[in-house]
Structures are given as structure tokens and as C-alpha cells.
N, C-alpha and C positions, 0 to 999 in steps of 0.2 A: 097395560104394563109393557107391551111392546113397542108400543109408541113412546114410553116413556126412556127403556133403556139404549132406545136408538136414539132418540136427544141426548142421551149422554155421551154414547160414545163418539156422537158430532162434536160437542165442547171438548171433550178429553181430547177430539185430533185436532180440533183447533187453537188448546193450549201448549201442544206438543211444537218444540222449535221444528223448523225446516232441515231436513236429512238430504245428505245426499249418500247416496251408496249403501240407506238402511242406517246412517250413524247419524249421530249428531253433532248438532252445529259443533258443540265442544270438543268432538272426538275427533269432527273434520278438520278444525285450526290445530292439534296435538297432534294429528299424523304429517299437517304438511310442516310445520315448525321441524317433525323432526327427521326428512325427506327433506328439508332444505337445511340440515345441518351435517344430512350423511353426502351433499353436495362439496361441502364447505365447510371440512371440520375446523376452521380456524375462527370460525364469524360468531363463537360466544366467549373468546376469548381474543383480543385486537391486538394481544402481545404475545401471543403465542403462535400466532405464522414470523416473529422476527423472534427469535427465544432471546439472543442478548440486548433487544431494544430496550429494558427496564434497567441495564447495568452498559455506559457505552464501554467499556473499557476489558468485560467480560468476553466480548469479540477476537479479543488479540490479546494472550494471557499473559503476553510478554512487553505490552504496552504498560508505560511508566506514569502512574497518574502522575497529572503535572504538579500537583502538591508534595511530590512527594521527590524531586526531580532535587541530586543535588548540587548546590552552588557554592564552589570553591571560597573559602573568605578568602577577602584579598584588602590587604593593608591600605588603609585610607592613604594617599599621598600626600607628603605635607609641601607648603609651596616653602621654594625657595628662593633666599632673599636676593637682591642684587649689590647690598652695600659692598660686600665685599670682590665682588666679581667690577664695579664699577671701578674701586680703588686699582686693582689690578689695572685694569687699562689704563686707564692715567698714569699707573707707572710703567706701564709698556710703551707707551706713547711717549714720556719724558724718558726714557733709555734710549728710542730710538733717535731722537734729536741731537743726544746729546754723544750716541754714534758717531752722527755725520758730523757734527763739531768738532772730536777726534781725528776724522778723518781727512777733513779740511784741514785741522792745523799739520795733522802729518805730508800730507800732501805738497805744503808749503815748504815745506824742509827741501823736497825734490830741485823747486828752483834756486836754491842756492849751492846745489852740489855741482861741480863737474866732475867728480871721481867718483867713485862708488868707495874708497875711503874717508873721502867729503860728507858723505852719505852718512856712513857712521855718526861719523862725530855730531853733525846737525842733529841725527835724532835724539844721542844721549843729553844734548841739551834740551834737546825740546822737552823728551818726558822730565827735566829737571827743573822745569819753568813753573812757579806756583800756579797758572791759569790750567797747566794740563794735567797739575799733580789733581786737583780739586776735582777739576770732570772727572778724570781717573778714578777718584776715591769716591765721588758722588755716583759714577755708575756701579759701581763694585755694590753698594750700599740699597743703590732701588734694585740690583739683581736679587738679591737674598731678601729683601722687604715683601719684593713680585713675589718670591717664591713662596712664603707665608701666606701672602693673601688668597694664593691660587689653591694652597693645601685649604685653607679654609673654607676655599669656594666650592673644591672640590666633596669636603665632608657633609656640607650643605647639600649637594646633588646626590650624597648617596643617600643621608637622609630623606630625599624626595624619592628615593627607589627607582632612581636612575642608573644606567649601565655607565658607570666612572673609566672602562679601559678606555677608551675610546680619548676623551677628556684628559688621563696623565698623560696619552702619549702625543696629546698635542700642546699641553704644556710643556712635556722637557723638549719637541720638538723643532714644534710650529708653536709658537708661543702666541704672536697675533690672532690666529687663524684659530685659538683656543674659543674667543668667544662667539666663531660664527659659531665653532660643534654646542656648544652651551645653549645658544639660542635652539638648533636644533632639537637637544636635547628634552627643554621646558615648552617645545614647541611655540615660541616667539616670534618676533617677525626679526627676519638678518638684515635687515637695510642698516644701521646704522654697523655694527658689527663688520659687514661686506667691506662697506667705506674705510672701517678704522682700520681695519686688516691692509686693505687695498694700500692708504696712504704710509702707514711703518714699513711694507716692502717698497713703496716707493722712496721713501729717504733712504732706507738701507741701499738701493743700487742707486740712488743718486750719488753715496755717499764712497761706493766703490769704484762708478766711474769716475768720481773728481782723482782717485788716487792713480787707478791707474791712468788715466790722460796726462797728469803728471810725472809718472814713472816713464809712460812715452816719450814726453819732451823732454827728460832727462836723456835718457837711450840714445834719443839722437842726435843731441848737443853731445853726448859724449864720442859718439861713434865719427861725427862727422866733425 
């Protein structure tokens, strides 16, 4: 019988898992599990050493989710046309020729004065001459036609949601030099605009120098 119950208690420690410390294997991996969490209280939780990594926006309680961010409306632009800004220059362009044609025919009046009562009188003929009544009445006519077309151009740019002060005051101004601001304005390219600008102030002081180098060679014919 004693040899029997010490076979037993040989199997019974040889089914018994491997101890350390008098515990078992089970109670060995439960102590160190949790002796490596009183290390690391963060390491059974992977969002809870960063607390606002599950929410990025909870970090800074004054950041704007970008959904939520607001965006001014702003009135679609509508493009504006050129017809009428086109007809403008064309008649700023035939006013200015038909300047310097005024100004050539007055001019001509200077050589045939020697007095400056001479003077007079050549001119009340001249403006009396059908050639100069016509220019006369023909520019009178593209001024106020220009002026139409320019309001129209202009209503067109405010409809685009353009700054128009700019634009009146180089129509009642600078009237040529209106449609560089225009190009400007609709962000265009100014080469031809620069050009047309450029050539109506050139007839314009062409068209002042022919008068007065005339007024001069009068001056002096009179003086001397």
C-alpha cells in the first residue's frame, strides 16, 4: 500500500504544471501581465497615452472643423461684351481725325491774314463754308453717339462687378486712355488699346502743332 500511494503521488507531481515561486504557470503569466501594466499604464489602452488621438480636433477646442469653415457667397461674374466698347473707339478714333481736319482748315485761315482783324474775318468765313459746317456738325454728333456707347459700356462692367469710378472718370476725362483702364479692368491684354490711345493723342498734338506754327508765321509776318 505504500508503494502504491507513493506512485501516486509521483504522477500527481508529474501532472502538476512547472511552478516558479510555489505558483503556477497560470498565476506566473497573471502576476507578470500585471507588473508590466503597473509599468505602463497606457499599453492596454493605445489611445489613451494620447486622450485627443480618437477625436483630432478635440486637442484645440477652438479649432474650426474645416467643414464647418465659412465661405462668403460671392456673385458669379458675368463676362462683359466688347460690342459696345469696340463702337466707342471707332468713334473716338473718327473725332479725333476729324479734330485735326478742323484744325488744319483753321490753321490755313492764319496765311492769309496780315492783321489780326484779317484774322477775324477769314475765320467767320471759314466756319461758314459747307466743308467746315459738316465736320463741325459731324463731330458734335460722334461726341454725344461716344457718350452713349461709353454709358453702355460702362453698365456692362458694373454688371461684371467691376469698380466703374475709375472708368467714368476716364471717360469724361481721358477718353482714349478709357480703354486701356477697361482692359485693365476685365484683365485683357492692353497692346492694341496702348496703341489706339497712343495714336488719338498723337493726331491731337499733331493737330495743335500745325495751328500754332501757323499762329507763329503769322506773329511774324505781322511783326516784321
Amino acid at each position: 500500500m505504500e508503494e502504491m500511494n507513493q506512485n501516486n503521488e509521483e504522477e500527481v507531481t508529474e501532472q502538476r504544471p512547472s511552478t516558479k515561486y510555489g505558483r503556477t504557470a497560470y498565476q506566473q503569466q497573471m502576476q507578470e501581465e500585471q507588473d508590466s501594466t503597473e509599468q505602463n499604464p497606457y499599453q492596454g489602452n493605445p489611445y489613451q497615452e494620447n486622450p485627443y488621438q480618437g477625436n483630432p480636433y478635440q486637442g484645440n477646442p477652438y479649432q474650426q472643423n474645416p467643414y464647418q469653415q465659412y465661405t462668403p457667397y460671392e456673385e458669379p461674374k458675368k463676362e462683359a461684351k466688347n460690342i459696345f466698347a469696340n463702337v466707342a473707339m471707332a468713334l473716338v478714333g473718327a473725332s479725333s481725325v476729324i479734330t485735326f481736319i478742323l484744325f488744319v482748315l483753321t490753321s490755313n485761315s492764319y496765311a492769309y491774314a496780315e492783321r489780326l482783324e484779317d484774322l477775324f474775318t477769314i475765320v467767320e468765313q471759314l466756319v461758314m463754308t459747307p466743308g467746315y459746317m459738316v465736320l463741325s456738325y459731324l463731330s458734335d454728333v460722334i461726341f454725344w453717339v461716344t457718350v452713349v456707347f461709353l454709358v453702355l459700356d460702362i453698365v456692362q462692367l458694373s454688371k461684371a462687378n467691376c469698380k466703374i469710378t475709375g472708368a467714368i472718370l476716364f471717360a469724361i476725362f481721358l477718353r482714349p486712355a478709357y480703354f486701356i483702364w477697361r482692359a485693365h479692368l476685365l484683365k485683357k491684354k492692353k497692346t492694341v488699346p496702348i496703341i489706339f490711345t497712343v495714336c488719338c493723342y498723337l493726331i491731337s498734338f499733331a493737330g495743335v502743332c500745325v495751328v500754332f506754327a501757323k499762329a507763329m508765321e503769322m506773329a511774324m509776318r505781322i511783326v516784321y
